[in-house]
C-alpha positions as CSV (number, residue, x, y, z in Angstrom):
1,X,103.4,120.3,95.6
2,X,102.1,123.8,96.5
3,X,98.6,124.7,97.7
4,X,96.7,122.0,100.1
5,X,93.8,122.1,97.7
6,X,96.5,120.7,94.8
7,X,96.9,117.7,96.9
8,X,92.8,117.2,96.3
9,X,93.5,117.1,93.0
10,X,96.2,114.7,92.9
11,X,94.2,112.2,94.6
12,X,91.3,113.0,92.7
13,X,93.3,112.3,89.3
14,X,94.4,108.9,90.5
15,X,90.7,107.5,90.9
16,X,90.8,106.3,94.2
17,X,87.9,104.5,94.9
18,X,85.8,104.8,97.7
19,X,87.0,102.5,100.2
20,X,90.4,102.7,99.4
21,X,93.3,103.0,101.8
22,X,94.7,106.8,101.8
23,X,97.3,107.8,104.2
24,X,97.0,110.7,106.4
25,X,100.2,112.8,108.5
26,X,98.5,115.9,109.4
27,X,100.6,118.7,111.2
28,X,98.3,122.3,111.2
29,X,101.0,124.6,111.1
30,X,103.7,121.8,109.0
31,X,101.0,120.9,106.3
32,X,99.5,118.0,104.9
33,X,101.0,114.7,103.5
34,X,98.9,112.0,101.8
35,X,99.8,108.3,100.2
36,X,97.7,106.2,98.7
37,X,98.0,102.6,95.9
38,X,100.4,104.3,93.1
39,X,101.5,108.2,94.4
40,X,101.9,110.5,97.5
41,X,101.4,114.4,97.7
42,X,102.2,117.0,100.2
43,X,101.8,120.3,100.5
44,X,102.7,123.5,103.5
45,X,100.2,124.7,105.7
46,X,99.3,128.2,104.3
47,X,99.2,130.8,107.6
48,X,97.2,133.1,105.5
49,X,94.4,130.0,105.4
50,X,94.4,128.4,108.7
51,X,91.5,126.1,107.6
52,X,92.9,125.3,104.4
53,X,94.3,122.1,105.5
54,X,91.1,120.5,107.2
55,X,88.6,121.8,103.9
56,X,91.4,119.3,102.3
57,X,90.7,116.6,104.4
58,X,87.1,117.6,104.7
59,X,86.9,117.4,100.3
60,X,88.4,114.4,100.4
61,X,86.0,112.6,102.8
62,X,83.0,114.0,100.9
63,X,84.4,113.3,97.2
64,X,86.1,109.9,97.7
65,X,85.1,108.5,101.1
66,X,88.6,106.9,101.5
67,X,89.5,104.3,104.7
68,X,92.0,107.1,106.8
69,X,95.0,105.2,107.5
70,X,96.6,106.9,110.8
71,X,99.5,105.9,112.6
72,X,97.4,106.5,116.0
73,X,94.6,108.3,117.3
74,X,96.7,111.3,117.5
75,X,95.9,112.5,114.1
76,X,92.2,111.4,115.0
77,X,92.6,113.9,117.5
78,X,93.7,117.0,115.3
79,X,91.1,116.2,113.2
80,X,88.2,116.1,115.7
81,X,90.0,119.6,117.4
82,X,89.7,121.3,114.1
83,X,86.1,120.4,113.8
84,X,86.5,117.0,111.4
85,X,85.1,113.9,111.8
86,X,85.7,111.4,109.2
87,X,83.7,108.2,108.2
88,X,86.1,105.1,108.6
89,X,90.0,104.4,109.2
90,X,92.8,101.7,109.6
91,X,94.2,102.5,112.9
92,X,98.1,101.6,112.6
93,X,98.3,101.3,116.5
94,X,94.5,99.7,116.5
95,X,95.5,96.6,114.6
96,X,98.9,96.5,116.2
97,X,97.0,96.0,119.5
98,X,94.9,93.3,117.8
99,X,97.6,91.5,116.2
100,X,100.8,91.4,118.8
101,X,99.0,91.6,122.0
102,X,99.6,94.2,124.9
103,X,99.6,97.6,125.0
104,X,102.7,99.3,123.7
105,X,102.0,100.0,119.8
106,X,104.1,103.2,119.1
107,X,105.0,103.6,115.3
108,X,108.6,101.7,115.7
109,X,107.1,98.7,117.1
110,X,104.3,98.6,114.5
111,X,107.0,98.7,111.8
112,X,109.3,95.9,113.4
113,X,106.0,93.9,113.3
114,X,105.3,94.4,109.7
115,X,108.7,93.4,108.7
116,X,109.6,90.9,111.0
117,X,111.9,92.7,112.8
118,X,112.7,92.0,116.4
119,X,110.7,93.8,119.1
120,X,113.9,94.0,121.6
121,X,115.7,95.7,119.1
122,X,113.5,98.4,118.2
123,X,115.7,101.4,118.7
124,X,115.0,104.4,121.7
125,X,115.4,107.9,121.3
126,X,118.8,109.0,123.0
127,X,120.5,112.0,122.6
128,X,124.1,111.5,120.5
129,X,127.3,110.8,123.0
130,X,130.3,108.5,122.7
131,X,128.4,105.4,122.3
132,X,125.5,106.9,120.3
133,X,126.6,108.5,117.0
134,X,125.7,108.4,113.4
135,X,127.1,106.0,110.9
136,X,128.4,108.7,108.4
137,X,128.8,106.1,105.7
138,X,125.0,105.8,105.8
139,X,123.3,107.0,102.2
140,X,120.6,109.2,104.4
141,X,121.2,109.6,108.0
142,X,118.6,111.8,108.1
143,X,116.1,109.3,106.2
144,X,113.4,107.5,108.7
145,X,115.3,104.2,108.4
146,X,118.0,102.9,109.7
147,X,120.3,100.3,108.2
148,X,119.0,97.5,109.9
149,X,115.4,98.4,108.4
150,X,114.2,99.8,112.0
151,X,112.4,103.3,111.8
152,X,114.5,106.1,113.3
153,X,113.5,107.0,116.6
154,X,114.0,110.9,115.6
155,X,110.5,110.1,113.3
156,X,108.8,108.5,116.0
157,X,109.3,111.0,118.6
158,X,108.0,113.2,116.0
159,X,111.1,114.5,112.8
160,X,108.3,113.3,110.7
161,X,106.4,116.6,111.2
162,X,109.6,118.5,110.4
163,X,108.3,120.0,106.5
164,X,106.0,118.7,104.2
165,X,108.5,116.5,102.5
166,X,108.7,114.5,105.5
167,X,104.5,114.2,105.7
168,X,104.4,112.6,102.7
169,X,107.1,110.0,103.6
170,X,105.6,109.8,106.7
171,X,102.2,109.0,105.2
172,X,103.7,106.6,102.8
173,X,105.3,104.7,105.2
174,X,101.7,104.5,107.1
175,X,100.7,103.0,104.2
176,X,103.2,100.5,103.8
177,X,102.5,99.5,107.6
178,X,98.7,99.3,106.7
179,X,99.5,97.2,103.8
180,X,102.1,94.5,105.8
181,X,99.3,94.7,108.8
182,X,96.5,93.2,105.9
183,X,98.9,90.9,105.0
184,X,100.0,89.6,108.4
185,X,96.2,89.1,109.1
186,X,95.4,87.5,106.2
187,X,98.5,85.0,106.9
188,X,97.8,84.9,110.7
189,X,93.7,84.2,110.1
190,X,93.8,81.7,107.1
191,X,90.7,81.2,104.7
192,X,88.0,80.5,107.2
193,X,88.6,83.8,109.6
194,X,90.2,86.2,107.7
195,X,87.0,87.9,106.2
196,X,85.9,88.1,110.2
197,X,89.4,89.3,111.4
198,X,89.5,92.2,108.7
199,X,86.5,93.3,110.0
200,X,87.5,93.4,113.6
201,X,90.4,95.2,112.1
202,X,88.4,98.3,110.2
203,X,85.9,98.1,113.4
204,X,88.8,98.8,116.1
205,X,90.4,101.0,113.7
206,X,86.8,103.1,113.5
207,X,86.8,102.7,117.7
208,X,89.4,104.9,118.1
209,X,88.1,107.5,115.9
210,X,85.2,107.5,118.0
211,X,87.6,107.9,120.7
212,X,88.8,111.1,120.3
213,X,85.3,112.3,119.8
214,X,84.6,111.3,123.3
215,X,87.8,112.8,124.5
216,X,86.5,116.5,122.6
217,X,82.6,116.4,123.1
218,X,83.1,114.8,126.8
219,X,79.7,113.9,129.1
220,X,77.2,116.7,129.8
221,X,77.1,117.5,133.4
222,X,75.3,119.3,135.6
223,X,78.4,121.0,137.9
224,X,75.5,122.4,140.4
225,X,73.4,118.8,141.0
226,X,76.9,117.3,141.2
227,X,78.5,119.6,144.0
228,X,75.1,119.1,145.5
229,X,75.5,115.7,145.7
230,X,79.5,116.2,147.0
231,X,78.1,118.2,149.7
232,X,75.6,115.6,150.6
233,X,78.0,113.1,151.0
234,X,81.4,114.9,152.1
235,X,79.8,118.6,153.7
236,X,80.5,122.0,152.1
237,X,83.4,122.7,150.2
238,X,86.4,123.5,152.4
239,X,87.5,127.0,152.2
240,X,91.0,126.1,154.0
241,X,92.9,122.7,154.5
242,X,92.0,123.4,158.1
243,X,88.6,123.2,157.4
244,X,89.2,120.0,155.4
245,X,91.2,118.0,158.1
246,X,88.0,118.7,160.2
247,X,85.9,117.4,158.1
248,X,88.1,114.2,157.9
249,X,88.2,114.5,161.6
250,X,84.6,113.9,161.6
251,X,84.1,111.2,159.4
252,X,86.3,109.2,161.3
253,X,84.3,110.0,164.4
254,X,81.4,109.0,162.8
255,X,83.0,105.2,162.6
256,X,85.3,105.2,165.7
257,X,82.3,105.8,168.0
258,X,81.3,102.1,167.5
259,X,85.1,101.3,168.5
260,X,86.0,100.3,172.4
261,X,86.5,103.1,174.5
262,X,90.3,104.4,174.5
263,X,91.2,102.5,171.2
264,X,93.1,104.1,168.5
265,X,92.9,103.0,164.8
266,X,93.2,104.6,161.2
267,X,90.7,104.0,159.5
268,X,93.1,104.3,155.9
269,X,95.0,101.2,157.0
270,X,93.3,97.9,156.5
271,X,94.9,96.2,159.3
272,X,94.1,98.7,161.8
273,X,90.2,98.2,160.1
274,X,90.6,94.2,161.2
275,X,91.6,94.9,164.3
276,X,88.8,97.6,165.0
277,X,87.0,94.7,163.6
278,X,87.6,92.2,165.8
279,X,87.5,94.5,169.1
280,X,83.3,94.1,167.8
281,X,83.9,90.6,167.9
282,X,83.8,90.0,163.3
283,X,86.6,88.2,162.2
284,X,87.8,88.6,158.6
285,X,90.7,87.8,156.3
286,X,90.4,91.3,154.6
287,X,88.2,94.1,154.4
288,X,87.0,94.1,150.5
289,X,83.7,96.1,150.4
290,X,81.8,92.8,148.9
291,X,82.8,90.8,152.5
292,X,81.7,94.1,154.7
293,X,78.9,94.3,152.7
294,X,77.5,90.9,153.8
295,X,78.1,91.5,157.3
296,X,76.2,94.9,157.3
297,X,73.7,93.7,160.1
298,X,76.5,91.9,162.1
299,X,77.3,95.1,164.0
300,X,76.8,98.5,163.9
301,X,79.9,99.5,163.4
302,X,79.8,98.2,160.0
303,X,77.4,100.0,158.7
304,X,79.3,103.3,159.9
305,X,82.7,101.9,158.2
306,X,80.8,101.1,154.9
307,X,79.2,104.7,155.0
308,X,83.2,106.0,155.9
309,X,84.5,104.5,152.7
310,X,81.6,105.9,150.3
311,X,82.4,109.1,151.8
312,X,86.2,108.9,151.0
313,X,86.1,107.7,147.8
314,X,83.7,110.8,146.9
315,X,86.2,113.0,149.0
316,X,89.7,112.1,147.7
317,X,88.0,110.5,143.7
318,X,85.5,112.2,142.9
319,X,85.2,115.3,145.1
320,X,85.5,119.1,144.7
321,X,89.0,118.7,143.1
322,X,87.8,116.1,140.5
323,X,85.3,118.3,139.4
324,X,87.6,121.5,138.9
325,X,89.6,119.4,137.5
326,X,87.9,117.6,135.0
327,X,84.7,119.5,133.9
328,X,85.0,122.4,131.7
329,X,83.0,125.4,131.9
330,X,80.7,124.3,129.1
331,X,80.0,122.1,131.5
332,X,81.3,118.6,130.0
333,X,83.4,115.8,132.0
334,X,86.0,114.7,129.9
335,X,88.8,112.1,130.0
336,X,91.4,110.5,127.6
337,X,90.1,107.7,125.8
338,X,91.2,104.9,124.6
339,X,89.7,101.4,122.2
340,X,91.6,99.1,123.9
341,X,93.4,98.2,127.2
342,X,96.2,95.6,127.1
343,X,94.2,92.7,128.4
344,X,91.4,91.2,126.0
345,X,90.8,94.7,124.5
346,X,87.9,96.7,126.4
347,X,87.7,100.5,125.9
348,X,88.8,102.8,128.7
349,X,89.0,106.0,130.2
350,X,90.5,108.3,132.4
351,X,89.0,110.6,135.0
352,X,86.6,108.0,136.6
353,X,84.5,108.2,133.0
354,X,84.6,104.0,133.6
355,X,84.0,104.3,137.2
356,X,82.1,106.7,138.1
357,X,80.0,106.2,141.3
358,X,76.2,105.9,140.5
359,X,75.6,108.5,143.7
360,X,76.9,110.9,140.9
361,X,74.7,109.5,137.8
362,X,71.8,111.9,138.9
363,X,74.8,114.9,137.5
364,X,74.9,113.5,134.3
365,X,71.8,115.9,132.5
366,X,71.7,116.0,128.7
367,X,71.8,119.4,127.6
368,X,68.8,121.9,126.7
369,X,66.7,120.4,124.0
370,X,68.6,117.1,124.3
371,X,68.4,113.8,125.7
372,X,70.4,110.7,126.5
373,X,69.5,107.3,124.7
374,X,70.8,104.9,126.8
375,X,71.0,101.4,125.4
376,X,72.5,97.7,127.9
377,X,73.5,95.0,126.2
378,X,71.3,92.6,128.3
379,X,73.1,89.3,129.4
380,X,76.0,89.4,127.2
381,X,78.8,87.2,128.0
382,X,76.4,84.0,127.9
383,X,74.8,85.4,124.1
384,X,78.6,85.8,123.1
385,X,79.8,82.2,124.5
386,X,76.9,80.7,122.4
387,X,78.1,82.6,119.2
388,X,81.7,82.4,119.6
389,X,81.7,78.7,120.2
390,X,79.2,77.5,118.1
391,X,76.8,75.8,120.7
392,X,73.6,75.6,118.9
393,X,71.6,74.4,122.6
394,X,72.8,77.6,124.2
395,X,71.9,79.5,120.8
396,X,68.2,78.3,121.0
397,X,68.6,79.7,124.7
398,X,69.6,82.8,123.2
399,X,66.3,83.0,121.6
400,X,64.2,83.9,124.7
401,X,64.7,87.7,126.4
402,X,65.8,86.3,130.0
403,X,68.5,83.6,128.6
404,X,68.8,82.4,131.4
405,X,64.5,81.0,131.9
406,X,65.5,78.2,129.2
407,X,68.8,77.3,130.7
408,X,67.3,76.8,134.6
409,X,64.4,74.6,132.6
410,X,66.9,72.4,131.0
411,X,69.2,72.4,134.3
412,X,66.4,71.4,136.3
413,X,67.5,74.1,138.8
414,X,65.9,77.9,139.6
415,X,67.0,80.8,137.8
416,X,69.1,82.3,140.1
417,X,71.6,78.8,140.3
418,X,71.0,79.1,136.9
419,X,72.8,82.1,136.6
420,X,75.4,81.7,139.2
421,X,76.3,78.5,137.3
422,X,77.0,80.0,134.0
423,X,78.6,83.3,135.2
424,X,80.3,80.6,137.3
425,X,81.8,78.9,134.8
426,X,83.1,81.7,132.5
427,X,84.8,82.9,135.4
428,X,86.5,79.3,136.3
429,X,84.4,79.1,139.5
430,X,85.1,75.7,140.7
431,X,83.5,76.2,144.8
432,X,80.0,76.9,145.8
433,X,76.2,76.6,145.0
434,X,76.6,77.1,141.1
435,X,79.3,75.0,140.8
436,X,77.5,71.5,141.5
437,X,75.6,72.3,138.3
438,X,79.0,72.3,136.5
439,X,78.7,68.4,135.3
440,X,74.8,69.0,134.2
441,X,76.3,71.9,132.6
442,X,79.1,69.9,130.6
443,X,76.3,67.6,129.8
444,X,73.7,70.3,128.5
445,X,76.2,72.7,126.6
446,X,79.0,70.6,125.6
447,X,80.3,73.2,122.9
448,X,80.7,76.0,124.7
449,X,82.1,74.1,128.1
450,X,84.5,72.4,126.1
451,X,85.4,76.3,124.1
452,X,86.2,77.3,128.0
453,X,87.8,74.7,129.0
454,X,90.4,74.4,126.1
455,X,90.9,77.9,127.3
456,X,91.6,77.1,130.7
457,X,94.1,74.6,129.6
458,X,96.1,77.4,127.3
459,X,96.0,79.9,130.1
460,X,97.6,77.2,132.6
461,X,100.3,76.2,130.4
462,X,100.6,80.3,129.7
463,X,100.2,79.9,125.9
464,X,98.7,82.8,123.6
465,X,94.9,82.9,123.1
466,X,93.0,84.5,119.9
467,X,89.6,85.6,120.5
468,X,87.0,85.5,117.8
469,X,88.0,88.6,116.2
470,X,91.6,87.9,116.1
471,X,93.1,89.5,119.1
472,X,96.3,87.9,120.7
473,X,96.1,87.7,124.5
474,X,98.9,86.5,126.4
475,X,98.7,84.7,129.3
476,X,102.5,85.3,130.4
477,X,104.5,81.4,130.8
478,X,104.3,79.3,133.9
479,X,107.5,78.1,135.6
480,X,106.9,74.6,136.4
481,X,106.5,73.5,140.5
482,X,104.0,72.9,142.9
483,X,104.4,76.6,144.4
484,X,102.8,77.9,141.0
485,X,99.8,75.6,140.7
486,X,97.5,78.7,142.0
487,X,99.3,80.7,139.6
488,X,98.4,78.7,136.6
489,X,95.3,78.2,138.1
490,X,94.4,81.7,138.4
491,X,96.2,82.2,134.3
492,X,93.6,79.3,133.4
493,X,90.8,81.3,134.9
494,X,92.2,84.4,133.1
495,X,92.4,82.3,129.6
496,X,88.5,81.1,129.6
497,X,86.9,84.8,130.7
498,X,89.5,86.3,128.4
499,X,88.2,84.6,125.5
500,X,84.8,85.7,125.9
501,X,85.6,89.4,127.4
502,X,87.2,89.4,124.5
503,X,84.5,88.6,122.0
504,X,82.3,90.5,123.9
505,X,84.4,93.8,123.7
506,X,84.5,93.8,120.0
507,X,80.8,93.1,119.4
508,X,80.3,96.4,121.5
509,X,82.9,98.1,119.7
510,X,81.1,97.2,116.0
511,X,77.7,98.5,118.2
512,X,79.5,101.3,118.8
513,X,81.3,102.2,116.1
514,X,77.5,101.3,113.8
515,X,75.6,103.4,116.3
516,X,78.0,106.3,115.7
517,X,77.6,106.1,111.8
518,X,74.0,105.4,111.6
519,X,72.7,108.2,114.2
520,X,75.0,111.1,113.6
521,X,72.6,112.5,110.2
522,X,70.3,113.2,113.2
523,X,72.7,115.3,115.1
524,X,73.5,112.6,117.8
525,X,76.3,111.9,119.4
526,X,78.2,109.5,121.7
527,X,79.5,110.3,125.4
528,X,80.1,107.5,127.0
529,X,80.8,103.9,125.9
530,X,80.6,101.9,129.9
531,X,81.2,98.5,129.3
532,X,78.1,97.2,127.7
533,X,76.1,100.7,127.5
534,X,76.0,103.2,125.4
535,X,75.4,106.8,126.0
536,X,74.4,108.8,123.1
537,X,73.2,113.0,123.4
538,X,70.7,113.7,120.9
539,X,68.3,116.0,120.0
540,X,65.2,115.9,121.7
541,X,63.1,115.7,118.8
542,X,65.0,113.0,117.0
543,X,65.3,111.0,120.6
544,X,62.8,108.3,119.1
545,X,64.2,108.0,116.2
546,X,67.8,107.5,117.5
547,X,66.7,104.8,120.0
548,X,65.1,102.9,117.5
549,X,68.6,103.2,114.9
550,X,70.7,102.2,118.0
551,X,68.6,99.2,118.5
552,X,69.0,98.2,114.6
553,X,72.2,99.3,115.1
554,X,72.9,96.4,117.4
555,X,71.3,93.4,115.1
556,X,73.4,95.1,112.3
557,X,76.3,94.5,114.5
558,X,75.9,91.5,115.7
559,X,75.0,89.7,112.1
560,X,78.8,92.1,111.0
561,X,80.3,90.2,113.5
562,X,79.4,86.8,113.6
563,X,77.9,86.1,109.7
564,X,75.7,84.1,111.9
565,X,71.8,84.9,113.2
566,X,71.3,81.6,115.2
567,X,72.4,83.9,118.8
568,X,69.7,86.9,119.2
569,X,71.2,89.8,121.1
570,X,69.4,92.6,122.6
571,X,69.5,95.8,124.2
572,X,67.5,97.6,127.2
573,X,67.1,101.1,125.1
574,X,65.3,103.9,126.6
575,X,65.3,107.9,125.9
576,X,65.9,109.7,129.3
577,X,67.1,113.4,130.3
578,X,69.4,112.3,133.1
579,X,71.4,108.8,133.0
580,X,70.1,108.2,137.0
581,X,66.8,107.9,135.3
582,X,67.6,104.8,133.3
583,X,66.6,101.3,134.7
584,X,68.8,98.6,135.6
């Protein structure tokens, strides 16, 4: 079509309202294709006009406010590298995820969804040999589809970047995917859910915008407070492998010193650790930190192992080498991010963002003339089971700020049974103290024991769940038998906490994805999205302000995702300089 800012135009022309689905395949040095209702345009990067490309992208946003539709977070990716954030998308590979289930959600497989094409037949990249040549009867071998309506594996593995032609097919077979994703859902959800599941849709799609953000702006650190606190834990940093075998060496003295004279264990294997164990006369079936950690006072020794593993995990996780490894010299952590695993759909991250040990949270400064707002969801899962299955005596509970007050009342137990009973019941606890409150629980919140329990029942048999947003999580099937009876116990289990893990995830996704939109005028931005909490950098001046649209943030959410105000949620929001300085 010719110069990038002639594809502007084009769109322009055609009205496109604001809203409107417009297909993006973005290569910087290839060029630029678009697709939208009614045309396509493409045009070559220019080399004399590096940026041209993005102030394209960048117009487009501004004049039209389009929905991006991407084939993946990729493109999210180039966008956020060359310094553009857009508003609002229709992840490709988002909505896949929702959809199908699992993980996998490259551009082939979304396609085969879409048209009802086979999964096990989607086609692999393999290089041409006896048993792998081209049809030469075919009208356009070097088209993206094949015969059998498949995408070519050449495009997915990345032909489609090849010249600008191909970026405007590429984007106008995005939007063709978009499109047969919107009307799968609509099929899929029916009448009554498909206003919800669309929004789920455009909220995961948004998530994994905000994903590659994270994965650029990454979590300010302070490197000297955090090899401070390394050197605490683990001594100096080793100067030689020598030096670090030694300081192995004495770690393990520290623990074996408790152990019989003339014994001999490794403290890495956790049979050797029973046996150590037992020469102190404390008998276990394993050696998970939650059983140590109850037999602390039981026996010195004990306390030494427990203070052993702390100081591994800092050594080998999140040592010296994590650090050079993962903080840049601006002085930001920063992982691959992603807004869904390929269970019930939690974001995650890579190097220890998700995990990271709260020895280390002290590190985590905001930068000059910054600071964190740091906002928990408080008691979440129990809020979400009363919206997601409707029960209006959990909802009144809902209504107080310690849910959980209300609920021991009408129990007629303390707070803390209270607690372990409904935590014990979304997780299919069927043993212990909570569970004897399990038939006054049936009794008191028949909705939402009856939402778990159907649940349960799916995951045993191993059939598909959907949660309230519309993703598909599969149990896996369950061969019949006695000998699988704790498997399809354990699926069941799976099923009910699946189903409100679920839920839970995309209400803190919308959070999110709000929270991003509504603060960013003020210069904030997200670094970390932990489970429930949010972590957003601002400046210090507008930290007030930016705690008080994160909290709105949240009720704007919640009434986004549910059309329904009878469950309050809330937040623990408070404007800190370091994330160790945050309660709770």
């Amino acid at each position: 079509m010719g110069h990038p800012e002639e594809v502007r135009r084009a769109l322009l022309q055609a009205g496109v309202a604001r809203g409107a689905l417009v297909a993006l395949a973005l290569d910087p040095t290839v060029g630029v294709g678009v697709a939208w209702a009614g045309g396509a345009a493409s045009a070559p990067a220019d080399p004399t006009d590096p940026d041209a490309l993005v102030r394209v992208v960048a117009g487009l946003e501004a004049d039209v406010r389009p929905r991006w539709v991407l084939w993946s977070s990729d493109t999210a990716s180039t966008l956020v590298a060359d310094g553009l954030r857009v508003a609002t998308a229709w992840d490709v590979s988002a909505v896949h995820r929702l959809l199908e289930g699992g993980w996998q959600a490259d551009a082939g497989r979304c396609w085969a969804a879409v048209h009802d094409l086979p999964a096990t037949t989607v086609p692999a990249l393999a290089p041409p040999d006896l048993f792998n040549q081209p049809d030469p009867a075919e009208a356009d071998p070097s088209g993206p589809l094949r015969p059998d309506g498949h995408l070519r594996p050449e495009w997915v593995g990345g032909a489609w970047a090849a010249d600008e032609d191909h970026l405007r097919r590429w984007a106008e077979l995005a939007l063709q995917a978009a499109s047969g994703q919107q009307a799968r859902l609509d099929a899929l959800a029916g009448p009554d859910r498909r206003v919800r599941w669309a929004r789920t849709a455009r909220s995961e799609s948004t998530a994994e915008l905000l994903c590659a953000e994270l994965a650029h702006d990454g979590l300010p650190v302070d490197r000297e407070v955090a090899e401070a606190i390394v050197a605490a834990v683990v001594g100096e940093r080793p100067r030689t492998e020598a030096e670090a075998a030694e300081q192995r060496a004495r770690r393990d003295a520290d623990v074996l010193r408790h152990a019989p004279p003339g014994g001999r264990f490794d403290l890495r294997s956790p049979g050797q650790v029973r046996s150590l164990l037992r020469f102190v006369g404390i008998e276990v079936p394993d050696t998970r930190a939650w059983r140590l950690e109850a037999l602390r006072d039981a026996h010195p020794l004990v306390e030494a192992l427990l203070a052993w593993r702390k100081a591994e995990r800092v050594a080998n996780t999140y040592g010296y080498a994590w650090l050079d490894e993962h903080v840049g010299p601006d002085g930001r952590l920063r992982g691959s991010w992603s807004g869904a695993d390929g269970g019930a759909g939690r974001m995650t991250a890579s190097a220890g963002l998700h995990n990271l040990p709260a020895d280390l949270r002290p590190a985590v400064v905001a930068g000059p003339g910054h600071v964190f707002v740091r906002a928990d969801l408080g008691q979440i899962e129990p809020r979400v089971l009363a919206a997601v299955s409707g029960d209006a005596a959990l909802a009144r509970a809902s209504q107080e700020p310690d849910l959980y007050a209300p609920v021991a009342a009408q129990l007629g137990v303390d707070r803390a049974t209270a607690k372990v009973a409904v935590l014990g019941a979304l997780y299919g606890q069927t043993t212990g103290h909570g569970a004897q409150v399990l038939p006054r629980l049936r009794a008191t919140y028949p909705v939402a024991m009856a939402y778990l329990e159907a649940g349960d029942r799916t995951g045993q048999a191993g059939g598909d769940l959907r949660t309230h947003g519309g993703r598909l999580v599969r149990t896996g099937s369950v061969p019949s038998g006695e000998q699988d009876r704790s498997r399809a116990a354990a699926q069941g289990r799976f099923g009910r906490n699946a189903l409100v893990q679920g839920a839970a995830a995309e209400l803190f996704k919308v959070w999110a994805v709000v929270a991003r939109a509504r603060t960013a005028d003020l210069g904030a931005r997200l670094v970390l999205c932990l489970h429930d909490e949010l972590l957003v950098h601002a400046p210090a001046s507008a930290g007030a302000e930016v705690a008080v649209l994160v909290d709105e943030a949240l009720q704007e959410a919640a009434h986004h995702w549910t059309d329904d105000r009878s469950v309050r949620f809330l937040a623990d929001t408070s404007v800190i300089d370091r994330w160790s300085d945050a309660k709770g």
